[in-house]
KEZALO-779679 format. One line per 4 residues: number of its first residue (from 1); their letters; for each residue x, y, z of C-alpha. Coordinates in nm, 4 decimals. Example, Ala and Ser with C-alpha at 12.3 -4.5 7.8 and 13.67 -1.06 7.14 Angstrom:
<pts>
1	AS	1.2300 -0.4500 0.7800  1.3670 -0.1060 0.7140
</pts>
This chain:
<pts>
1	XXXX	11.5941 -3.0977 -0.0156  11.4429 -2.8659 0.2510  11.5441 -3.0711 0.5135  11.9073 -3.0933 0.3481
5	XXXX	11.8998 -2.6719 0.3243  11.7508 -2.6635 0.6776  12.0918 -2.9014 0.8141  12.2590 -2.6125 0.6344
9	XXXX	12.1572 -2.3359 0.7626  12.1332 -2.4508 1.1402  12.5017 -2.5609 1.1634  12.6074 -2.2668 0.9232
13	XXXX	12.4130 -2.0387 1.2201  12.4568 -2.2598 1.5458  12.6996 -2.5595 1.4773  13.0425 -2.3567 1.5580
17	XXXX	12.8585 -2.2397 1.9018  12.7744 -2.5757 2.0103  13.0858 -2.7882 1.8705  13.4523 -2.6167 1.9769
21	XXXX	13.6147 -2.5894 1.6335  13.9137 -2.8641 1.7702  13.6741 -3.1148 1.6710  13.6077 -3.0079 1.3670
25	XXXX	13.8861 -2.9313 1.0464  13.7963 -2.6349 0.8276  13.4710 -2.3645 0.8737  13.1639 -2.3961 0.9735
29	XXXX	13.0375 -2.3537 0.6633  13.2266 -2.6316 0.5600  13.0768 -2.8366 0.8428  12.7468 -2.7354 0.7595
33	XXXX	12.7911 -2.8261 0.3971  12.8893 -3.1813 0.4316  12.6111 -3.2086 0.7455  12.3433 -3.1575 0.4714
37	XXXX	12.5121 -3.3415 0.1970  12.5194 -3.6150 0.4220  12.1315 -3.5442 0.4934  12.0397 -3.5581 0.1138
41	XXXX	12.2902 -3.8515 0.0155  12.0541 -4.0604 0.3163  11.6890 -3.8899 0.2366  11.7646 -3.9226 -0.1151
45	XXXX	12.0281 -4.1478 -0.2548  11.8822 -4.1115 -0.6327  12.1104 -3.7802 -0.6211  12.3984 -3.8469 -0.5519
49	XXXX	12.3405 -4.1318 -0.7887  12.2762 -3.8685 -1.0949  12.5331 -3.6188 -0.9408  12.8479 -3.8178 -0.9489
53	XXXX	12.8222 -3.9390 -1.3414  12.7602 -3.5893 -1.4221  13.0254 -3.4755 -1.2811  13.2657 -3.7213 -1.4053
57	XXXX	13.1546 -3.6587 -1.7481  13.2199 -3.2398 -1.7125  13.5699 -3.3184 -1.6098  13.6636 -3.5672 -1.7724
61	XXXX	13.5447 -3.3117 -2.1054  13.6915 -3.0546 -1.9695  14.0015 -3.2507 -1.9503  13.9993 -3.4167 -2.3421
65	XXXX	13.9185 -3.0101 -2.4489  14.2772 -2.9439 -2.3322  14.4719 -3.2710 -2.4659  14.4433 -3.4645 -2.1039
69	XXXX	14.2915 -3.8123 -2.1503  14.1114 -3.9522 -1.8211  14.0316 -4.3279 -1.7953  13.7590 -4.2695 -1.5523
73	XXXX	13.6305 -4.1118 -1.2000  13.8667 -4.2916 -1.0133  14.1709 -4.1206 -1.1954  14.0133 -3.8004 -1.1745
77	XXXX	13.9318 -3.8405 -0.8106  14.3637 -3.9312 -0.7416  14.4321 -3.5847 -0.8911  14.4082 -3.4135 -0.5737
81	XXXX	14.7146 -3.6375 -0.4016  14.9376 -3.6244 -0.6845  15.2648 -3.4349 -0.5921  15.4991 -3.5281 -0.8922
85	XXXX	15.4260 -3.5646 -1.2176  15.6738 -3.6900 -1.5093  15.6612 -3.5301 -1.8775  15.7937 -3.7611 -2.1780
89	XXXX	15.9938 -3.4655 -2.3880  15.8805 -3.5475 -2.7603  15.5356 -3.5187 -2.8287  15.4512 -3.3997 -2.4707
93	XXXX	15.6981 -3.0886 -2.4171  15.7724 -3.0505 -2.8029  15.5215 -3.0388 -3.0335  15.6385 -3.3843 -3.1597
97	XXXX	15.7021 -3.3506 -3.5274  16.0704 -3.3316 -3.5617  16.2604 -3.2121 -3.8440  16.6066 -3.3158 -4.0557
101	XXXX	16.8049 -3.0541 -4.0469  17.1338 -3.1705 -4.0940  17.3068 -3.4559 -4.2314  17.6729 -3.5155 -4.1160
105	XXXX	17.9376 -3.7767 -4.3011  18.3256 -3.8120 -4.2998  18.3558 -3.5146 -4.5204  18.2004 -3.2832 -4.3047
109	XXXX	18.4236 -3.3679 -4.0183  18.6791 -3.1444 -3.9049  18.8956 -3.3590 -3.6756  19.0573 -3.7140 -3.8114
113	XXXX	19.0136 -3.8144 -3.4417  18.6763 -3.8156 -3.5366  18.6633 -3.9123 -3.9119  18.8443 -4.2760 -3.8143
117	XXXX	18.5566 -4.4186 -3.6657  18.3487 -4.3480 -4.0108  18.3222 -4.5727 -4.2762  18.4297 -4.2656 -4.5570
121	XXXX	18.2442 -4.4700 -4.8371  17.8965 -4.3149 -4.7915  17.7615 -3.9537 -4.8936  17.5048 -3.7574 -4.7218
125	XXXX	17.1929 -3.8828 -4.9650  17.3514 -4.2448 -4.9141  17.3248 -4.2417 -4.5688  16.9617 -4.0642 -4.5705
129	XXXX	16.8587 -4.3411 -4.8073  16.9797 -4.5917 -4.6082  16.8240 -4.4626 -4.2830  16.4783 -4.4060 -4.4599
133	XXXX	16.4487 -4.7561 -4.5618  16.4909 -4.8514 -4.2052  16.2797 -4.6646 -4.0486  16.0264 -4.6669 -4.3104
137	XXXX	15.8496 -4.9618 -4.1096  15.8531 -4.7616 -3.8051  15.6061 -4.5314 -3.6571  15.8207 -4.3237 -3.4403
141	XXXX	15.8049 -3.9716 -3.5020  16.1605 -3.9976 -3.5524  16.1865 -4.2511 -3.8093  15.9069 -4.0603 -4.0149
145	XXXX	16.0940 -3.7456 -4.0087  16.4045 -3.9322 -4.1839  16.1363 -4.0616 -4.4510  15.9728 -3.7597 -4.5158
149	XXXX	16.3395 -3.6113 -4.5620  16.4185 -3.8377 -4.7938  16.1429 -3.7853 -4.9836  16.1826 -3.4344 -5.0248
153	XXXX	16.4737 -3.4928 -5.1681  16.3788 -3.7708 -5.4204  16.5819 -4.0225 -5.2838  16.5292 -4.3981 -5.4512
157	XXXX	16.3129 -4.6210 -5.2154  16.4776 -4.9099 -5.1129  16.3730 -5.2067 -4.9341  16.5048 -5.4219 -4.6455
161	XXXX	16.5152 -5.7955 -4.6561  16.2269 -5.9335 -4.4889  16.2196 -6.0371 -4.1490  16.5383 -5.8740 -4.0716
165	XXXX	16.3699 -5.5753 -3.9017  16.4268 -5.5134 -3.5442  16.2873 -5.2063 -3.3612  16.3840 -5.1340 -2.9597
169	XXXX	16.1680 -4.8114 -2.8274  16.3914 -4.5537 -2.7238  16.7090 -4.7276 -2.8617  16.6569 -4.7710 -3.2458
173	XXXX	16.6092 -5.0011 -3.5400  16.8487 -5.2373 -3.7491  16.7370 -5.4179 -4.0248  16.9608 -5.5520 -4.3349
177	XXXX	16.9465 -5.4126 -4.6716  17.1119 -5.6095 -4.9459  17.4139 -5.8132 -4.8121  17.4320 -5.4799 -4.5288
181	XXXX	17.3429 -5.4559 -4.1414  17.2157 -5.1177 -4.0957  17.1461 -4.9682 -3.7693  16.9580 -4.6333 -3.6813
185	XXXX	16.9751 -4.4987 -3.3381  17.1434 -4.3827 -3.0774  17.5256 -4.4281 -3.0028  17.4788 -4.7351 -2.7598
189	XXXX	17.2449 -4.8568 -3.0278  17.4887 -4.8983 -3.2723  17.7844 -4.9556 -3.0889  17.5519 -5.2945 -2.9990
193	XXXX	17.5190 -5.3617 -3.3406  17.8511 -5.3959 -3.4552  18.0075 -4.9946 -3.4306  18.2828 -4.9301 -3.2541
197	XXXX	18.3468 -4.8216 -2.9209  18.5280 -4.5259 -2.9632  18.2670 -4.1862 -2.8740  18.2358 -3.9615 -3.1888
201	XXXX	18.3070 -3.5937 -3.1212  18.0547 -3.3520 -3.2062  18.2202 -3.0819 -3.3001  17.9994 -2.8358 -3.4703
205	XXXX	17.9091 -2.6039 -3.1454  17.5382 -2.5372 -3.3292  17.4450 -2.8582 -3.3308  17.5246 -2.9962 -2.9488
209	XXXX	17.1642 -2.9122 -2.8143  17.0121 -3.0924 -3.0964  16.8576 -3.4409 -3.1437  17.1068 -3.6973 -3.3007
213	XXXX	17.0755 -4.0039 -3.4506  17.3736 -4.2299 -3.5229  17.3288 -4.4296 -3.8630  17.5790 -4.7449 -3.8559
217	XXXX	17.6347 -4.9832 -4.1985  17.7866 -5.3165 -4.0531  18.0512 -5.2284 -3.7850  18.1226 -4.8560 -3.9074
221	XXXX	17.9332 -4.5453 -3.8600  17.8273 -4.3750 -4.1898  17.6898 -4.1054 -4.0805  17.4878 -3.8553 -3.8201
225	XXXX	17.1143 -3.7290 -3.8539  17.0719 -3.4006 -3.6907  16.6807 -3.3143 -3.5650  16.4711 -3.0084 -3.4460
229	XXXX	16.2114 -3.0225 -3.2413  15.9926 -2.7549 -3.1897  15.9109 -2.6639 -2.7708  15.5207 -2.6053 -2.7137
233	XXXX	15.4191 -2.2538 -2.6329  15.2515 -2.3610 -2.3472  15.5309 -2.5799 -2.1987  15.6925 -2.3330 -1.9809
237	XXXX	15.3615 -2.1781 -1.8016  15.2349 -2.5333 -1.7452  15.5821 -2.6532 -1.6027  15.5921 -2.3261 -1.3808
241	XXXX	15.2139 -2.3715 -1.2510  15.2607 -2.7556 -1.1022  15.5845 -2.5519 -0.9254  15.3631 -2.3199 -0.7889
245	XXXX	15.0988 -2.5902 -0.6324  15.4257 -2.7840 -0.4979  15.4088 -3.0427 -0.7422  15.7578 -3.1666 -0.8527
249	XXXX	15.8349 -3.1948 -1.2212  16.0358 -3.4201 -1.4006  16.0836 -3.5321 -1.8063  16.2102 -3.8558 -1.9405
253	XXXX	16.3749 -3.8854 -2.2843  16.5577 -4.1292 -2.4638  16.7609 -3.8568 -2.6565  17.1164 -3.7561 -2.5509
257	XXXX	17.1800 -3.5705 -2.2226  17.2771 -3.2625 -2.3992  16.9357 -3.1944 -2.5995  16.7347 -3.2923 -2.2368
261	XXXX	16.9069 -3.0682 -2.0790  16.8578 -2.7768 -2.2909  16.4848 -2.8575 -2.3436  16.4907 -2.9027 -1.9466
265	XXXX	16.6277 -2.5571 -1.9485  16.3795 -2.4095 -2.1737  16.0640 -2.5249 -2.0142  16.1840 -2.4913 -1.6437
269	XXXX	16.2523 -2.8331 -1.5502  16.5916 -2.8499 -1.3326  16.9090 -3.0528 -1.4477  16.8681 -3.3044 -1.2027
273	X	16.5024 -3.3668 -1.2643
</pts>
């Protein structure tokens, strides 16, 4: 150690005299600091040895405090070259536990444009009921937002025929209940399944910058599921931070370009990111 703090203090005092500073990057007291950390790591190799776990575990603390899981020092220690990091929107920008607030059948359309590509036969609790049962053997938040909003309002459990359920992250289920194939996703999801090709207008303007999911019975849409979800506090001063240290920011979503783009918007992330 006094050797170490004796390395210090001679090239902290003497080192930029005798060694032009074009050899050297930074100060001289940051030559004279890794001079006698190089001095201890060799006289004494037991602490650097007792150092570096310690410090691993402090960060990688720190980081779980604030919601940031590390896998280890050599994660951590990558930190400093990362220039872009990628948020996923639900769960990461959003708090993650969506909300039902609206569902939308034939008789809630305005334009028969629209209303042909829905099979008319279904209500609103038909196709919530429907949709539950689906994604009741799902664990997307998603899918438990549609079961929690049947349950609130009493719908009758019902049960798909097993081994008929299919689930594609970021796409959507399908499974078949009774004699019916009943898919739960988004528009490209369902038009695989059977729906047709024709794009449904949305044409409530309240509802473009929200989540939807289409809910298809066989090769007709019954109905739309209209989500919420809430945008972290936080989400806008962390996004505008990584900007300031030149670190580029983008988000990935499987939701519809509309509701990215306004939760893009909202937390600072450009359009094209």
């Amino acid at each position: 150690m006094a050797l170490s703090a004796a390395t210090f203090m001679f090239w902290n005092l003497f080192g930029a005299r005798i060694i032009p500073a074009s050899i050297y990057q930074g100060s001289a007291v940051s030559l004279a600091l890794q001079l006698s950390c190089s001095v201890l790591v060799v006289a004494c190799p037991c602490a650097l040895g007792l150092a570096t776990p310690t410090a691993m575990l402090v960060g990688t603390s720190l980081g779980a405090t604030r919601g940031l899981l590390l896998r280890g020092g050599n994660i951590l220690e990558k930190f400093s070259m990362v220039n872009v990091i990628i948020f996923d929107k639900t769960g990461t920008l959003t708090i993650g536990r969506p909300v039902v607030t609206k569902v939308v059948t034939p008789s809630r359309m305005d334009h028969s444009d629209s209303r042909q590509h829905f099979d008319g036969s279904w209500s609103e609790d038909d196709v919530l009921k429907l949709a539950a049962a689906v994604e009741s053997n799902t664990i997307h938040p998603v899918g438990k937002a549609i079961v929690e909003a049947a349950q609130a309002v009493k719908s009758p459990n019902i049960k798909v025929v097993d081994g008929t359920f299919v689930e594609e992250p970021g796409s959507g289920a399908v499974a078949v209940i009774d004699d019916k194939t009943v898919s739960v996703g988004t528009l490209e999801w369902v038009q695989r399944h059977g729906v047709g090709d024709s794009l449904l207008l949305e044409t409530d303007e309240e509802l473009r910058n929200k989540s939807v999911v289409y809910v298809g019975v066989n090769n007709k849409l019954a109905g739309l599921i209209y989500f919420e979800d809430q945008i972290r506090e936080d989400a806008r001063h962390v996004v505008d931070s990584l900007h300031r240290q030149g670190i580029s920011v983008y988000m990935l979503s499987g939701d519809k370009r509309s509701t990215a783009e306004y939760v893009a918007s909202i937390v600072g992330i450009p359009k094209d990111k």
